[in-house]
N, C-alpha and C positions, 0 to 999 in steps of 0.2 A: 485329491488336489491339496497342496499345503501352499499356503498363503500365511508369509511372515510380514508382518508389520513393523518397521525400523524404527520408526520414532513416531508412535502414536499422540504421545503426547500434544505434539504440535499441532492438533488440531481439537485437543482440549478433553478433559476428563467427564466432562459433562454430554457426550455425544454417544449415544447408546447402537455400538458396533453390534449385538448381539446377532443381527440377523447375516452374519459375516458367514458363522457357524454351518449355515444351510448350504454354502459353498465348496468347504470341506473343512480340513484342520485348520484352525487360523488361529496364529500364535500373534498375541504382541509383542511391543518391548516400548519401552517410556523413550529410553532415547538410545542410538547407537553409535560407538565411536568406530573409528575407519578401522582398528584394530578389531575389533567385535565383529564388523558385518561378514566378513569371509565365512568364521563359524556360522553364525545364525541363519546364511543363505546358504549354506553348502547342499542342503536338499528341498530347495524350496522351489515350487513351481513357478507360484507370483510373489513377486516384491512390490510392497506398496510403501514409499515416503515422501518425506517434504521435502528434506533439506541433505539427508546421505546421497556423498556421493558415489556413482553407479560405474564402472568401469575395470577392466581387465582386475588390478588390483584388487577389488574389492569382490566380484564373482567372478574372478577365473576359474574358483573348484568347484560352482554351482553349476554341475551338469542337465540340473534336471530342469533349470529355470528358460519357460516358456514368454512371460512377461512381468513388464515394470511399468508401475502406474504412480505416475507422479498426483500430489494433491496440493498441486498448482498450477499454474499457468506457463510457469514459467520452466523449463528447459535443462536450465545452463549444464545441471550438478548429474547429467546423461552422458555419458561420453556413446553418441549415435553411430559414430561409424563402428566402434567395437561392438555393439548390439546387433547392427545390421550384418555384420562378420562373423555374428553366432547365430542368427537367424532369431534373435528376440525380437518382439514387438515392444512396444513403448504408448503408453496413452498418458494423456496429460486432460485439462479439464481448465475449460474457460467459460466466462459469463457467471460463474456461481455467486459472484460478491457485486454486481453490481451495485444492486440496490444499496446494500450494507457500506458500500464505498462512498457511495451519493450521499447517503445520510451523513457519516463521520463528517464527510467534506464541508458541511452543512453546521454541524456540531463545533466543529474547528472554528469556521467563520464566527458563528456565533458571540462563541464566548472571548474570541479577539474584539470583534466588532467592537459587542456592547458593554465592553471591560466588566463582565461577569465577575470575572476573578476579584476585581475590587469593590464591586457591588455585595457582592455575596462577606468579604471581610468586613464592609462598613454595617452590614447590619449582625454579624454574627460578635464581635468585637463590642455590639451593646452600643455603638456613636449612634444608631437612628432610633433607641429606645431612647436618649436624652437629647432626642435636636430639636428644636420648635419650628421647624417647618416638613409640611408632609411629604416633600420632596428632595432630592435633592441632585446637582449640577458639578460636583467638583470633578467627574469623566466627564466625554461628550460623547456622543455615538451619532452614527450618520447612518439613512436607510440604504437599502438596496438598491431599492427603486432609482432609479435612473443617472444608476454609477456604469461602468464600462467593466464590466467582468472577462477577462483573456481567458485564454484556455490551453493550454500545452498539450498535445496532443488528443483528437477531438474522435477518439477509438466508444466503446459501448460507454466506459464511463463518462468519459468526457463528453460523451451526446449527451447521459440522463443529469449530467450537472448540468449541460448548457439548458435542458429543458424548464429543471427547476428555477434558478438563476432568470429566465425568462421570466415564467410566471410572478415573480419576486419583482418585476419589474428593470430587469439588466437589462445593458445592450451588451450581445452575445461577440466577441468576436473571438479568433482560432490562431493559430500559426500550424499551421503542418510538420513535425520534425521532417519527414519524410520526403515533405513536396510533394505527395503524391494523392494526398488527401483533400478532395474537394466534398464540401458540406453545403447542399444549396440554398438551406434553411438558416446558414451562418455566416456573417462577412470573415474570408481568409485572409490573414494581414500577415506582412512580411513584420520578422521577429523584434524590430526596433521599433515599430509601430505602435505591437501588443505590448511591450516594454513602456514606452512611452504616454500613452494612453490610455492603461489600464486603471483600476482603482481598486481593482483583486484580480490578484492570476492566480490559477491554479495550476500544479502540474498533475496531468493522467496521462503521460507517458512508460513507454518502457526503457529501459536501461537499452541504446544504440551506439555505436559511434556519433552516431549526428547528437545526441541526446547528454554523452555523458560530458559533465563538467560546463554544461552550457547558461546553467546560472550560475555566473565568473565574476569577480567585482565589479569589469565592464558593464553585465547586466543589470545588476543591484543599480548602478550609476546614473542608468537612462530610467529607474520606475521613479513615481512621482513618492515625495517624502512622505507622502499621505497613504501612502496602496499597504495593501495586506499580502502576502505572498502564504502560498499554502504546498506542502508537496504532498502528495500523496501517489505517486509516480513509483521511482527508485531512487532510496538517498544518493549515489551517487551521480545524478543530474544536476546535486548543488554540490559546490565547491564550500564544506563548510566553513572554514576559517574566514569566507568572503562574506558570507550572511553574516558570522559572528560578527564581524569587522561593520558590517552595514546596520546592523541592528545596535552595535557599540554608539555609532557615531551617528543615530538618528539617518541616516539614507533613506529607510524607508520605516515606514508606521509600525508593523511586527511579522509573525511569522508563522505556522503553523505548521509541524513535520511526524506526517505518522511514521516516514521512513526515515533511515539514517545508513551511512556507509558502512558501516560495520553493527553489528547488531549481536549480541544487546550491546547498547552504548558502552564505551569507553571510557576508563577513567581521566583519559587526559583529550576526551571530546571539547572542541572551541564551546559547546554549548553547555557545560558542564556549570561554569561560573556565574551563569547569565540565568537570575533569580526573580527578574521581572515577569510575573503570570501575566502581566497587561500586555508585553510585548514578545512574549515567546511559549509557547504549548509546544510541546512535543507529549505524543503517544506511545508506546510502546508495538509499532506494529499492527495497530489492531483493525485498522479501517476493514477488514475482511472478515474482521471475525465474531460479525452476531451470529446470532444462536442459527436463526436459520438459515444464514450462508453456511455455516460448518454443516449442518445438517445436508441441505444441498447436496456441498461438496462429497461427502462422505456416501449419498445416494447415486449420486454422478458415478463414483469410481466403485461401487458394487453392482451398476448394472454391468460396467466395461467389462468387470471380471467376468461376470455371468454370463455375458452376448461371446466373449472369447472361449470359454469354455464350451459351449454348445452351438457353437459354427466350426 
């Protein structure tokens, strides 16, 4: 069995694959470009990546390839009907970042909330080794406790945030992209509601029709100038240019984005110029990726191989 690996990297140098080797021949590679993957797969049984994508093009000469395991949840970069045309199988892998998304989420809020960013400059900067008071008030932060926390779609993460969020003292409420999602443990509000009435939304959605572009400057418009907005979703569910523009002009309090539309950011991103840490964090992607979600993930997609191989 040979098992090539595309772009290992993306789920980090620090994640010890060795026991891959028990499988069969298992080759990696840091990362692959669409002109690279033809050779590299041409005798490979299973393909394992994140982000290459998989399609006539790219293993039409791969005869021997039995399956392709994404080390995501997400889909898109499969083209499924050429797969099911050759008879490969396809596994993908959900639930492994939960936790690790719930925290970031958490992380985000935080250092918005309690203007970290400027706390952390006032004493490193040496102002709170020469102030004569042992406190001090020139940010203000507000608690959790009994703010109105929204939720953009209310799927595994969006439950373990609405959980923590509880305990923190929120009132939990939801929008459904879908409509189709009823939470009995959550009040479901229609999207102008959660807009209007929230004091932190998050999004944990996936990238839909119903979903993309649907924080639009009309949205931005109805949250109150006080709320926090956080995506952790798919960047393209915000219409950047609209957040820039709402976060330019005070609309609402600030922001927080571990995703973005194009990745890695761009140089002529609306968020590129906007240097206020009090009112904008963005991540690099990472809400998924502590040590033991990658670990996780990486165990997930070596039993898959192993359960296919020996059935």
């Amino acid at each position: 069995m040979k098992i090539v690996f595309l772009d290992a990297k993306s789920v980090g140098e620090d994640i010890d694959l060795s026991k891959y080797n028990n499988l069969g021949e298992f080759i990696t590679y840091d990362f692959s470009t669409s002109e690279q993957i033809p050779e590299r797969c041409f005798d490979a049984e299973v393909i394992i990546t994140n982000k290459c994508v998989i399609n006539e093009e790219s293993i039409g000469n791969a005869q021997n390839l039995k399956l392709v395991c994404v080390t995501a949840t997400g889909t898109n970069n499969l083209d499924k009907e050429y797969l099911a045309k050759r008879n490969i199988a396809w596994r993908n892998v959900a639930g492994y970042s939960t936790e690790s998304v719930a925290q970031h989420t958490f992380a985000m809020l935080f250092y918005l909330l309690e203007k970290l960013s400027y706390y952390d400059a006032y004493v490193k900067n040496e102002q709170y080794a020469n102030d004569t008071l042992f406190t001090h008030f020139a940010e203000h932060f507000h608690e959790i406790n009994g703010k109105t926390w929204g939720i953009i779609g209310l799927g595994a993460i969006g439950r373990r945030v609405a959980d923590i969020a509880k305990m923190f003292g929120a009132n939990v409420i939801y929008y459904s992209t879908s409509g189709k999602n009823n939470q009995e443990n959550y009040a479901r509000v229609d999207f102008d509601t959660l807009l209007n009435t929230s004091d932190i939304i998050s999004v944990h959605a996936p990238l839909t029709p119903e979903t993309e572009g649907l924080m639009n400057a009309e949205a931005f418009t109805k949250m109150k100038e006080t709320a926090i907005f956080l995506n952790l979703g798919r960047g393209a569910i915000v219409v950047e240019k609209d957040l820039a523009s709402a976060l330019d002009n005070k609309t609402i309090a600030a922001a927080g984005l571990d995703v973005l539309c194009e990745e890695p950011m761009r140089p002529n991103s609306p968020f590129l110029p906007f240097k206020d840490s009090k009112r904008l964090l963005i991540t690099p992607h990472i809400a998924w990726a502590s040590v033991e979600a990658r670990t996780n993930l990486m165990d997930i997609i070596y039993h898959q191989i192993k359960d296919f191989i020996t059935h």
